[in-house]
Backbone as CSV, one residue per row, in Angstrom:
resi,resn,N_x,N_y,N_z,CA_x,CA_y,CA_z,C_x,C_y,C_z
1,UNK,70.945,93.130,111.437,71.910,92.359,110.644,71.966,90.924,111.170
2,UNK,71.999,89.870,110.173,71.765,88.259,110.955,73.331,88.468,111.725
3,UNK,72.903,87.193,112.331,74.037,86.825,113.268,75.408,86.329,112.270
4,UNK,75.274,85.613,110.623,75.633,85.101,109.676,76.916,86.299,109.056
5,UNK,76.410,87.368,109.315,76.989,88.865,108.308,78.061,89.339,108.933
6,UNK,78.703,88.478,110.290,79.907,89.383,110.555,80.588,88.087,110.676
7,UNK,82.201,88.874,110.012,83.272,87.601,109.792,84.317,88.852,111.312
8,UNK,84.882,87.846,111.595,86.211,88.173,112.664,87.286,88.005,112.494
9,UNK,88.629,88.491,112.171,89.791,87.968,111.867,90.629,88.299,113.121
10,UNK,91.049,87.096,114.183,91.401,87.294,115.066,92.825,87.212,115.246
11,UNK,93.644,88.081,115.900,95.134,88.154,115.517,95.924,87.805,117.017
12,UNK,96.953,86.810,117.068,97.897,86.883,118.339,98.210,88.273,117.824
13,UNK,99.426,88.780,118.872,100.171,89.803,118.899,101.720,89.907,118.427
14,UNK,102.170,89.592,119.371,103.882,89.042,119.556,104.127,87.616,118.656
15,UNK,104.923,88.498,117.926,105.482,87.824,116.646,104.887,87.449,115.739
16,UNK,103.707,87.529,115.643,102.393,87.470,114.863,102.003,89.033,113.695
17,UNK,101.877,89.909,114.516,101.930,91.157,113.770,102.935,92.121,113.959
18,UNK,103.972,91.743,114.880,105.080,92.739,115.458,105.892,91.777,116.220
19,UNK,107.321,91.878,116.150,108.684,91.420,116.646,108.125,91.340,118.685
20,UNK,108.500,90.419,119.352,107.416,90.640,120.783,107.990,91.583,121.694
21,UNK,107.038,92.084,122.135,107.084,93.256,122.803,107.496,93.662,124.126
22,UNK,107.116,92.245,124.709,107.859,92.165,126.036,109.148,92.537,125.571
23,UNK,110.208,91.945,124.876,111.448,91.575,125.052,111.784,93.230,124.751
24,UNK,110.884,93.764,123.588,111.319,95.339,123.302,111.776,95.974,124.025
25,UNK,110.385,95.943,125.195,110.452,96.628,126.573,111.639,96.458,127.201
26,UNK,112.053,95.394,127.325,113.014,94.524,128.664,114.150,95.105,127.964
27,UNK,114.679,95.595,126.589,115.687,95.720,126.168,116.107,97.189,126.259
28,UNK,114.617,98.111,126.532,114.807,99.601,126.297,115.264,99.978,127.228
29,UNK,114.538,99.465,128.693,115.665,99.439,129.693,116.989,98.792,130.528
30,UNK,117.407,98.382,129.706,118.587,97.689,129.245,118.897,96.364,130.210
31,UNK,117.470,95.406,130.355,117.506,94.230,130.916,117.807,93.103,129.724
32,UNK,118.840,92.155,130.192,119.317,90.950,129.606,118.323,90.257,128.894
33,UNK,116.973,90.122,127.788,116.522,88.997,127.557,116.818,88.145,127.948
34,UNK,117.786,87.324,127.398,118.115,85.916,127.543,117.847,85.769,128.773
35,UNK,118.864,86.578,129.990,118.479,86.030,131.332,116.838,86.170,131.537
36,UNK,116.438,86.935,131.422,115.200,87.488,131.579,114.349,85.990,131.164
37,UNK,114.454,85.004,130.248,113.777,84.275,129.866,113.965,83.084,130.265
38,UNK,115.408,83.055,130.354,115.886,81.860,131.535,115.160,81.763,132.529
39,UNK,114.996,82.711,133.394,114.714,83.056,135.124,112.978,82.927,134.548
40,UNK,112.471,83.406,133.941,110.849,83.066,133.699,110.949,81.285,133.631
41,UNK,111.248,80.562,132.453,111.458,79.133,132.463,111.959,78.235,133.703
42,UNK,112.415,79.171,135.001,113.240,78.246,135.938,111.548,77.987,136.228
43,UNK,111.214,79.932,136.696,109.760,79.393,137.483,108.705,78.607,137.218
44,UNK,108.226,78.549,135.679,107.733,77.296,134.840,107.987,76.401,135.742
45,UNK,109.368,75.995,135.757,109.829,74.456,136.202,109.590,74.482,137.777
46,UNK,109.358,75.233,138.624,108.817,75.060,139.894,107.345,75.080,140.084
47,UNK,106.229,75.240,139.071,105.076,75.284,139.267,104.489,76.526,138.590
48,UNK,104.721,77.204,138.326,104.472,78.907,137.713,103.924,78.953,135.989
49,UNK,102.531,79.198,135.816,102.236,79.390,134.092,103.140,80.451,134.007
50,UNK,103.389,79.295,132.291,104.381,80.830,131.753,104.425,81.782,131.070
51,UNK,102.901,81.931,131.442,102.401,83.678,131.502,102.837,84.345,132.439
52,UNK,102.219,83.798,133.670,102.688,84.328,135.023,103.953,84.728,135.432
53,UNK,104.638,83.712,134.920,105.522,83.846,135.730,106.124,84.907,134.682
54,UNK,106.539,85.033,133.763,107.162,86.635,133.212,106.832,87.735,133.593
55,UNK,105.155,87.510,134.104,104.357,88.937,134.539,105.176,89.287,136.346
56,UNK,104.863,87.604,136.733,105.899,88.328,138.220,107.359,88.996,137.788
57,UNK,108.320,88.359,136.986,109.620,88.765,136.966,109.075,90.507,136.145
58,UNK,108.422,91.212,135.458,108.536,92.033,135.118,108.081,93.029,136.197
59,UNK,106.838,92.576,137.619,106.996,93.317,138.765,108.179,93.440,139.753
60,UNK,108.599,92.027,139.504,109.839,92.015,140.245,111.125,93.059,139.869
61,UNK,110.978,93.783,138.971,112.629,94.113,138.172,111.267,96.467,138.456
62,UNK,110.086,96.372,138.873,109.730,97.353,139.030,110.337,98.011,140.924
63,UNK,110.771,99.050,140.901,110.705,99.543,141.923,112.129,100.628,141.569
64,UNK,112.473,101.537,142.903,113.295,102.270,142.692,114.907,102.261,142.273
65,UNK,114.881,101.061,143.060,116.552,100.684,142.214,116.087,99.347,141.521
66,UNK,115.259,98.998,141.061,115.125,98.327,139.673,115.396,98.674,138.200
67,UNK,115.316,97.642,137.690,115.772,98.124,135.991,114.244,98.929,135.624
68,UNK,113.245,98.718,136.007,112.429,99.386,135.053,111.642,100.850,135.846
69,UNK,112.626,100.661,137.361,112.304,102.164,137.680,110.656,101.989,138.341
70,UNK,109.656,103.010,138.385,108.597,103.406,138.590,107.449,102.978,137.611
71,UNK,107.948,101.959,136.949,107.017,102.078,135.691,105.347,102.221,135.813
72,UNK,104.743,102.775,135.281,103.086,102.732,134.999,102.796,102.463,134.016
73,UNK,101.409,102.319,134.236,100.415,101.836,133.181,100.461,102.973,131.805
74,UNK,100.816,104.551,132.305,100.967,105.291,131.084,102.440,105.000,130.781
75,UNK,103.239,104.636,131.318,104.585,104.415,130.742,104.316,103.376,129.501
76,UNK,104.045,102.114,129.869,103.424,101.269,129.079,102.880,101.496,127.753
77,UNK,102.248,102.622,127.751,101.158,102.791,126.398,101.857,103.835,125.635
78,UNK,103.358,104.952,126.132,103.701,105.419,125.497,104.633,104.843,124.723
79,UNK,105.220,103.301,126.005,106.232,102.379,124.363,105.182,101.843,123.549
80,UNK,104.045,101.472,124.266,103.339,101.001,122.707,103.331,101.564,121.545
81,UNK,102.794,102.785,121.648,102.927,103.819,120.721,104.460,103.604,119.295
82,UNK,105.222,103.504,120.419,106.704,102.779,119.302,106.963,102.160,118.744
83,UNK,105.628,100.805,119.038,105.761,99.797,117.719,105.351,100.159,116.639
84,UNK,104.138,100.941,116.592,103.545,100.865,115.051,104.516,100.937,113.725
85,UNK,106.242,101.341,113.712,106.744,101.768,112.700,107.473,100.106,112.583
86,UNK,106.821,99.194,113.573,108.045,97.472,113.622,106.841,96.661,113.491
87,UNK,105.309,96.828,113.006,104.307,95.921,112.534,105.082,95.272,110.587
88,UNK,104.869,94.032,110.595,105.228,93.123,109.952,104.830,94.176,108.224
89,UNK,105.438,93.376,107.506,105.358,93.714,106.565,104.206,93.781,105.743
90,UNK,103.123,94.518,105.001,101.717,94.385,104.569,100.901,95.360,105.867
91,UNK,101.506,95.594,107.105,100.843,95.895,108.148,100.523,97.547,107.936
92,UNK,99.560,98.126,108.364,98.113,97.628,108.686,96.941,98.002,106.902
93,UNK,98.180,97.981,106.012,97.170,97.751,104.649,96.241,96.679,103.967
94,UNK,96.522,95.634,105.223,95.781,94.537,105.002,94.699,95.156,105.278
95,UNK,94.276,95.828,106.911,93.147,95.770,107.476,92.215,96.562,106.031
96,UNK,92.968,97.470,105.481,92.212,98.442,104.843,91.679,97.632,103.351
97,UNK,92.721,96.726,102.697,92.111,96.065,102.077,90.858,94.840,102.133
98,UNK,91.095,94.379,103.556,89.717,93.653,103.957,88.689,94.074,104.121
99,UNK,88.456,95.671,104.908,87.437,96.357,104.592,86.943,96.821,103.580
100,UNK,87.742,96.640,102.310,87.354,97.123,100.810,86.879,95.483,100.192
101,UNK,87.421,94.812,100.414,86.655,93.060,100.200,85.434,92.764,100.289
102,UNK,85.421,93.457,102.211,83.346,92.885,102.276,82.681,94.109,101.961
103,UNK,83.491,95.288,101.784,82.583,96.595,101.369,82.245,96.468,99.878
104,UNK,82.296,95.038,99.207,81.468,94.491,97.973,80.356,93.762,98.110
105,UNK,80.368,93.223,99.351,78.734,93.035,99.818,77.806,93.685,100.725
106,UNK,77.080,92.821,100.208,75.885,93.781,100.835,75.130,93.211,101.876
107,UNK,75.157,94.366,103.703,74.910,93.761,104.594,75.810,92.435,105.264
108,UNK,77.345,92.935,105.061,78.491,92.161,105.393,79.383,92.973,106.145
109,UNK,79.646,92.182,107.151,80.912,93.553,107.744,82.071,93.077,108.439
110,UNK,83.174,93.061,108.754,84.104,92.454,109.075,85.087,93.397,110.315
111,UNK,85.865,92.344,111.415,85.611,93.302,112.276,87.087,92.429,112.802
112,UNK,87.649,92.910,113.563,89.595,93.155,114.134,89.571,92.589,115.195
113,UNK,90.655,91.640,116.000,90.582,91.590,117.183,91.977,90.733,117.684
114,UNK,92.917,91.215,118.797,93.516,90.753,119.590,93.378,89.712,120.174
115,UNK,93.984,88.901,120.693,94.237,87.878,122.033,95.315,87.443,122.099
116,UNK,95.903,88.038,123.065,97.439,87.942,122.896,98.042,87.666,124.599
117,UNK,99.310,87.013,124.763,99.461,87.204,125.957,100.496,88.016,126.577
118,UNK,100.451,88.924,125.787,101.152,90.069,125.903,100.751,91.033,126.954
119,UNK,100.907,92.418,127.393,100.426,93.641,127.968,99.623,94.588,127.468
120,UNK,98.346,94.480,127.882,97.478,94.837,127.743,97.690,96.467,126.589
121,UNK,98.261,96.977,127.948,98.373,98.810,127.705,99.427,98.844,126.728
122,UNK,100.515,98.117,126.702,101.346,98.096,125.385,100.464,97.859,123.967
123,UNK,99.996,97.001,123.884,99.148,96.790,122.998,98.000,98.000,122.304
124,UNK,97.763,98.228,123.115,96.640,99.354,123.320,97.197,100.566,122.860
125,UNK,98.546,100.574,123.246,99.169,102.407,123.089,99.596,102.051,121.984
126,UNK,99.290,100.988,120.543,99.822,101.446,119.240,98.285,102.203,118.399
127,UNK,98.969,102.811,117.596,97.910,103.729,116.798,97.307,103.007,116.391
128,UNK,97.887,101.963,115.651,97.252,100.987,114.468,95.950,100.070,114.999
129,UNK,96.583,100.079,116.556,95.594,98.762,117.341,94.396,99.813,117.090
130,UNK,95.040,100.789,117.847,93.545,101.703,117.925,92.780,102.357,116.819
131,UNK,93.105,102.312,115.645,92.560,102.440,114.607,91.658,101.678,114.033
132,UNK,92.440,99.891,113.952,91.562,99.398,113.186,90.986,97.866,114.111
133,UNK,91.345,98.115,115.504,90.865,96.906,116.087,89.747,97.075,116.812
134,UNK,88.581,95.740,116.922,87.361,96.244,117.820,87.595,95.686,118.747
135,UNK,88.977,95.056,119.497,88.686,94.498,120.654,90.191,94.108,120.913
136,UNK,90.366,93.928,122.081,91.910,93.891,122.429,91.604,92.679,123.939
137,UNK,92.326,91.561,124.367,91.936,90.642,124.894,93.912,90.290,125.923
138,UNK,93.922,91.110,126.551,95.671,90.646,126.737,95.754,90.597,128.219
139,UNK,96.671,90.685,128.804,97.151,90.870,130.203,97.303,92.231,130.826
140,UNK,96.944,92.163,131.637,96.605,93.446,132.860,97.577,94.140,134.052
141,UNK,97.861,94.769,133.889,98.786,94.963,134.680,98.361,96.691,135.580
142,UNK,98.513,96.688,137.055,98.025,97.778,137.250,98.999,98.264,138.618
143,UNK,98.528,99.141,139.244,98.983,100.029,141.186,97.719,99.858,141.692
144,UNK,97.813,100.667,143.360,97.413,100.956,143.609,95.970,101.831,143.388
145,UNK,96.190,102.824,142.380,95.777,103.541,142.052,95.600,103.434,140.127
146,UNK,95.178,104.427,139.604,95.187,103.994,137.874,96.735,104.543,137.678
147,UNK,96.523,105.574,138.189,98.153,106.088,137.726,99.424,105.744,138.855
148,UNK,99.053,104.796,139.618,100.142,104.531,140.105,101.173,103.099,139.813
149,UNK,102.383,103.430,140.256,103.588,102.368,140.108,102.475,101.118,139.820
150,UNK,103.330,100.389,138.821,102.344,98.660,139.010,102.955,97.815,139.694
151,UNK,102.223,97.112,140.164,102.803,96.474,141.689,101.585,94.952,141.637
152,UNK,100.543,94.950,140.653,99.411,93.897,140.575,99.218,93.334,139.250
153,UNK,99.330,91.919,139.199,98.255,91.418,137.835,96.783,91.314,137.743
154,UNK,96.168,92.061,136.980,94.599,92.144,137.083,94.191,91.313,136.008
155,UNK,94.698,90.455,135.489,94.456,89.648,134.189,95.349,88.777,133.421
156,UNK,95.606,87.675,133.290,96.251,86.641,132.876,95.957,85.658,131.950
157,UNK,96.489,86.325,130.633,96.020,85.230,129.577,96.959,84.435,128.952
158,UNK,96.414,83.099,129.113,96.849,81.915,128.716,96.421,80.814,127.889
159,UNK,97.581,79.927,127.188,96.846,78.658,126.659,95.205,78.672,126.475
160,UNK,94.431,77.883,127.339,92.708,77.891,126.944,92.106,79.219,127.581
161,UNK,92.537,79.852,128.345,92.264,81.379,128.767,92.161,82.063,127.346
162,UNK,92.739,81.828,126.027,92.638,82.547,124.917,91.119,81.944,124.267
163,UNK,90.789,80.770,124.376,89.493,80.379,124.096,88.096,80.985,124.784
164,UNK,88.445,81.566,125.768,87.554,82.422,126.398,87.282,83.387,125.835
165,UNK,87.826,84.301,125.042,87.495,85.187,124.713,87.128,85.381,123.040
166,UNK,87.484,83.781,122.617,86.937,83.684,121.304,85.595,83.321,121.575
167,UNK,85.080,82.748,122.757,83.618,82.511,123.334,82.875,83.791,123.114
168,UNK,83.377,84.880,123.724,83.396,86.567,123.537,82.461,86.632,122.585
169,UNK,83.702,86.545,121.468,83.608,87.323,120.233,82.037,86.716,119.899
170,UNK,82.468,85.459,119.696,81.321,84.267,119.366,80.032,84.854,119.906
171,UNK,79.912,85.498,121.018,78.800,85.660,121.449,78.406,86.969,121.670
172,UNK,79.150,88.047,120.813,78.830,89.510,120.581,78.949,89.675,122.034
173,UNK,79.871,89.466,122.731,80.040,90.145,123.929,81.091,91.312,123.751
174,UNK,81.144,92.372,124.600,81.866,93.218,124.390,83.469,93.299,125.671
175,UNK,84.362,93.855,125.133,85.529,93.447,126.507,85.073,94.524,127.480
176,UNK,83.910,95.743,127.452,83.734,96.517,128.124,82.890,96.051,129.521
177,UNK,81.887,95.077,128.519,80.908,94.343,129.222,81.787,93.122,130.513
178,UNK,82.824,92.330,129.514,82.780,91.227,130.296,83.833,91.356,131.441
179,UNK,84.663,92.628,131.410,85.571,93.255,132.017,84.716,93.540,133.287
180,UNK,83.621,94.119,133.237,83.257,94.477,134.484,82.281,92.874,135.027
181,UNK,82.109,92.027,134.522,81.274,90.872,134.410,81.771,89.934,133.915
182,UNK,82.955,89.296,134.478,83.691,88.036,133.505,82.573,87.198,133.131
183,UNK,81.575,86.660,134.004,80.872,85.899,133.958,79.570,85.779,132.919
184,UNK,79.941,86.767,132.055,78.750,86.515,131.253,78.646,86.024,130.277
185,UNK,80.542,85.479,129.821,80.376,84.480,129.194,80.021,83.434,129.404
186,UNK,79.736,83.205,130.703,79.131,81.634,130.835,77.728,81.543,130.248
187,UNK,77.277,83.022,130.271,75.641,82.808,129.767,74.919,81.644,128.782
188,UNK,74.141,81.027,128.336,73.674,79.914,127.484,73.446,81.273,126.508
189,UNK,73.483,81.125,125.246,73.005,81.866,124.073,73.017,80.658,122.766
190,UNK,71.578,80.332,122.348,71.577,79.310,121.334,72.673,80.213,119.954
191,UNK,73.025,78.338,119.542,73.982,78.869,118.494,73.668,79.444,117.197
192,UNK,72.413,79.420,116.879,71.645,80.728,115.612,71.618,82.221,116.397
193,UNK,71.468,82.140,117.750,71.934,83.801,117.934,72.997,84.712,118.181
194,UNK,73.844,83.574,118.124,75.337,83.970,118.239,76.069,85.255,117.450
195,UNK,76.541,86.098,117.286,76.759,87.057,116.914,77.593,86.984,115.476
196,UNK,78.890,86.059,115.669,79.846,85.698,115.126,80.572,84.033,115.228
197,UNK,79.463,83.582,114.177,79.563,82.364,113.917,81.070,81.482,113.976
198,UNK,81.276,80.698,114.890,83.129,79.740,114.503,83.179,79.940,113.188
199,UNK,82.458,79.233,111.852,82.885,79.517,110.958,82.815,80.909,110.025
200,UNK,82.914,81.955,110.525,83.287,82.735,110.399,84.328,83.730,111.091
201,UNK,85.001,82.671,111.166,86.150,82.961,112.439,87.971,82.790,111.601
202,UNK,88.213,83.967,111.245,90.228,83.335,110.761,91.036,83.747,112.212
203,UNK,91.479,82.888,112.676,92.638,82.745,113.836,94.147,83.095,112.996
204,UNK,94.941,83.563,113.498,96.237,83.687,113.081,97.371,84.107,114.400
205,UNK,98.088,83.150,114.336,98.808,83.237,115.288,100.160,82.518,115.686
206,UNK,101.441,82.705,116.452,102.104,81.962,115.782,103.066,81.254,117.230
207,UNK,102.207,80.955,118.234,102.668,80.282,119.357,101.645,78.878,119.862
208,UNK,102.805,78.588,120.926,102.463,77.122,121.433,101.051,77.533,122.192
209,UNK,100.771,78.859,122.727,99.895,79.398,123.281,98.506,79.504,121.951
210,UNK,98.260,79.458,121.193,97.984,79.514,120.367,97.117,78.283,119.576
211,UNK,97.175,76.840,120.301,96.649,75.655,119.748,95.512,75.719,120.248
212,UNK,95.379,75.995,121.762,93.631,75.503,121.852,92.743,76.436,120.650
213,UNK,93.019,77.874,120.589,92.194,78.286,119.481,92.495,77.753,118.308
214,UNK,93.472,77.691,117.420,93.708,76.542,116.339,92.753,75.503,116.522
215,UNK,92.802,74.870,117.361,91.841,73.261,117.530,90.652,73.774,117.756
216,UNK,90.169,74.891,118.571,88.640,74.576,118.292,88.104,75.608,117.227
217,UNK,88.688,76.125,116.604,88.246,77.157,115.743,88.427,76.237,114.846
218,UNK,89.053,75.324,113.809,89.351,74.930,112.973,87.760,73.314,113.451
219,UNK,87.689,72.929,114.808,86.705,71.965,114.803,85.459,72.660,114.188
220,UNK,85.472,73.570,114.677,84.224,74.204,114.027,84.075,75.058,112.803
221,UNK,84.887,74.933,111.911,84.901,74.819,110.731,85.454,76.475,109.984
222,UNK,85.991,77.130,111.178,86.321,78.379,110.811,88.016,78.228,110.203
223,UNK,88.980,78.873,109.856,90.144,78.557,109.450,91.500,79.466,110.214
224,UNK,92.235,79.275,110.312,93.175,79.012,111.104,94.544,78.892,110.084
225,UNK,95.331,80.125,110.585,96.741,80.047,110.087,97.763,80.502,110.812
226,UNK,98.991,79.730,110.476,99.978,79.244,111.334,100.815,80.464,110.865
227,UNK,101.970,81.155,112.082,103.085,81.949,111.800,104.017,81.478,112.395
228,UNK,105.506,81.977,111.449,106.588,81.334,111.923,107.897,82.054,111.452
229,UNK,108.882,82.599,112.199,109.717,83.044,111.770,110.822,82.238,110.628
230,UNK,110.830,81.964,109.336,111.805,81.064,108.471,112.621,81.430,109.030
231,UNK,113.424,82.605,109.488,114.886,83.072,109.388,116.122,82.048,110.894
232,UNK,114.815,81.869,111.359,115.466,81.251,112.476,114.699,79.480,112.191
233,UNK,115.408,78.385,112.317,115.646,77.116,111.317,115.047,76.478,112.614
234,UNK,115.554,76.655,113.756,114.659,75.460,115.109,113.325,76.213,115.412
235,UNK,112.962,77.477,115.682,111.941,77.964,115.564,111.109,77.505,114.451
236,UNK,111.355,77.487,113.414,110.573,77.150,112.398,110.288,75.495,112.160
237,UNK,111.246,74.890,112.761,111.082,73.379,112.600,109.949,73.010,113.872
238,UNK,110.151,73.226,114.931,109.677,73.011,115.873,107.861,73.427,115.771
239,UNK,107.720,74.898,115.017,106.526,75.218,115.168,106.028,74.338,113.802
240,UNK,106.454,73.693,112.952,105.981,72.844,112.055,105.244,71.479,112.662
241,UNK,106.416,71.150,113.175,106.161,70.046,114.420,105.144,69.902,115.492
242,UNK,104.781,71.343,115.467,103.460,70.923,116.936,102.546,71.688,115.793
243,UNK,102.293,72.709,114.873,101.423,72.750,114.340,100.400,72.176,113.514
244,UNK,101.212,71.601,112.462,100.872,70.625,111.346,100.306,69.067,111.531
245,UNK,101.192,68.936,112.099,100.765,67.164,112.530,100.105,67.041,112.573
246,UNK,99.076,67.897,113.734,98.369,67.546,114.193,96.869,68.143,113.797
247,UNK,97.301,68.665,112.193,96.231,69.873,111.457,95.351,70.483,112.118
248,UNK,96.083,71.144,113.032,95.791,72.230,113.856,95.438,73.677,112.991
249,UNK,95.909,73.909,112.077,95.680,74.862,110.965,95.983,74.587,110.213
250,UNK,95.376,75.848,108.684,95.536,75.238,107.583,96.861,75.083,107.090
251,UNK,98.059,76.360,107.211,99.015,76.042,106.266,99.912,76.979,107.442
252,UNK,100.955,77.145,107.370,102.573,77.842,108.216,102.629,78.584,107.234
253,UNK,103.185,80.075,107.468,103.761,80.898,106.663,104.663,82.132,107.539
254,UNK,105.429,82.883,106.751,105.853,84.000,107.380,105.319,85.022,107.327
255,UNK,105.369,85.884,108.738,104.255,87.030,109.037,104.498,88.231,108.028
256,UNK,103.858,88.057,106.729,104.177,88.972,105.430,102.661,88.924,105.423
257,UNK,102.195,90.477,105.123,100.806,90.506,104.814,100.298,91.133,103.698
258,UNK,101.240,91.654,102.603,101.074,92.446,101.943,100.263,91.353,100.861
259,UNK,99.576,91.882,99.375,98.837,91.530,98.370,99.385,90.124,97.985
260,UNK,100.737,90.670,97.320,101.519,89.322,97.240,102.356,88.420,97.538
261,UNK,102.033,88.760,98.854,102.584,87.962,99.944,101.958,86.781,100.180
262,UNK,102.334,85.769,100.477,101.645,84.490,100.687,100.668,84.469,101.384
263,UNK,100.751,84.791,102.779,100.286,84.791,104.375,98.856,86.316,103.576
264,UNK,99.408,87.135,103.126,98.653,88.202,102.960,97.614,87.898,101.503
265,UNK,97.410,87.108,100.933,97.359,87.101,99.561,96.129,86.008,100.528
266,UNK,96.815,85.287,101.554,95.384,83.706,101.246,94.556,84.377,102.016
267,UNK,95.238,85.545,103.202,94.059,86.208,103.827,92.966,87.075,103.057
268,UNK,93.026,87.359,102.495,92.826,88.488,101.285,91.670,87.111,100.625
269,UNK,91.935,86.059,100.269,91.395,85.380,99.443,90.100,84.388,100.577
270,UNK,90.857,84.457,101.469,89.952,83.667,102.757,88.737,84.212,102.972
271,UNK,88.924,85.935,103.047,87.706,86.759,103.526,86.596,86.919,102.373
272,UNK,87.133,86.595,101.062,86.214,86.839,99.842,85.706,86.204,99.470
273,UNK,86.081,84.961,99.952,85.507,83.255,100.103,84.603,83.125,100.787
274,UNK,84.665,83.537,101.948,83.595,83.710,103.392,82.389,84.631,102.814
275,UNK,82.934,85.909,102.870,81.417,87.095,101.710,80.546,86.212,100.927
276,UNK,81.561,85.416,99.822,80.495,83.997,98.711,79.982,83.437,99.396
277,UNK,80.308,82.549,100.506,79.807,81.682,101.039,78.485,82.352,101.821
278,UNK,78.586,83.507,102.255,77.446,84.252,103.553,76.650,84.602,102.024
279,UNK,76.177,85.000,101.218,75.144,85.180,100.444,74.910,83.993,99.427
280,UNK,75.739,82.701,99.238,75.207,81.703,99.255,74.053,81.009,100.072
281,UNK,74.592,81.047,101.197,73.847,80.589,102.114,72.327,81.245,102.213
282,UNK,72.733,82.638,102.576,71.200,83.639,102.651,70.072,83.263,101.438
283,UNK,70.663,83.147,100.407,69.552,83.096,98.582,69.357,81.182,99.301
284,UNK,69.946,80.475,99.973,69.411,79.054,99.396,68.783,78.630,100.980
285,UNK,68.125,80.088,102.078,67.309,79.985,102.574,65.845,79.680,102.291
């Protein structure tokens, strides 16, 4: 199959396809958000990414008289499991209608993927991820042991840390592969053998974490759409404000994915656009 025939629709996580998950967590065992997000932002302000630093405060709040107790890595994947019934509206009948889109061409195939800076194993323990995604790209969290207490970060994704793994995709690498071999994305691979062309690349996502892929996915000619909660008025102003200006993506919408849904309707129309365009191209070889 050319390198030309596979499109990628790459998805943040948190608040993007589901309400965020950290905070789920932090709430089930009946830790304060707000403080919880305060005390992450102090450490920001002393030097701390603010990836990191939530990932320390969520080891920090692990242990025996902590709020989250003993937690593990299977604890983790059994709340995942709990989101699938709080994925956004249209969710996951999009995926099934996109696979019925390029399953009108021929020698076209279209394929799912995470990057989120969320928890890994949360992510992982929803059905839906595991149904219809080929790749999951998040934060790591582990023990001693596989099944023991987590007590370590084994992975930290951030800001241009999310461009790394659109390098990945780009280059038919697998997370099995580069997991045991970060380094092989550095490999040289000319850009006709690339697996999954930028412009065949839709980004969707709806954080400040979220621009370097906006900017280079959209430089290279793939498309890019913005999410944003309307219901909340500074959230939504603000992500207008760093998104748009600076046509970082194509258009802002709310995370609705269904047919006639806005957000769901241009995706729907994006991928059938891309199919025309990939057997355009092939006949005017």
């Amino acid at each position: 199959m050319p390198n030309s025939s596979v499109i990628a629709v790459i998805f943040d996580f948190d608040d993007t396809l589901v309400p965020d998950s950290t905070s789920e967590l932090l709430r089930q065992y009946g830790i304060d958000t707000n403080a919880f997000w305060k005390k992450a932002q102090k450490l920001v302000s002393t030097g701390y990414d603010p990836t990191l630093a939530y990932l320390k405060l969520i080891l920090d709040n692990i242990g025996k008289e902590e709020p989250l107790g003993l937690l593990k890595r299977a604890d983790l994947k059994k709340f995942g499991a709990k989101l699938d019934p709080t994925f956004y509206s249209g969710i996951p009948a999009l995926f099934r209608d996109l696979k019925k889109i390029v399953g009108k061409f021929e020698d076209i195939s279209i394929e799912f993927y995470i990057i989120s800076g969320g928890i890994q194993d949360i992510v992982e323990g929803s059905k839906t991820v595991g149904r219809y995604f080929n790749g999951v790209y998040a934060c790591g969290l582990t023990g001693d042991s596989p099944n023991g207490i987590l007590k370590n970060i084994t992975r930290c994704v951030t800001f241009t840390e999310k461009t790394r793994y659109v390098y990945e995709i780009n280059k038919g690498l697998k997370p099995s592969q580069t997991k045991k071999n970060p380094h092989l994305v550095n490999q040289f691979v000319e850009t006709k053998d690339r697996r999954v062309p930028f412009e065949n690349m839709i980004y969707i996502g709806d954080g400040l974490t979220d621009i370097p892929c906006f900017s280079m996915i959209r430089h290279f000619k793939g498309l890019a759409f913005g999410v944003f909660n309307p219901e909340d008025e500074n959230s939504a102003k603000k992500t207008l404000r760093e998104f748009l200006k600076p046509n970082r993506v194509m258009s802002m919408h709310a995370p609705k994915y269904g047919p006639k849904e806005e957000l769901g309707s241009l995706l729907r129309t994006a991928v059938a656009e891309r199919c025309a365009r990939i057997e355009i191209e092939r006949q005017s070889v």
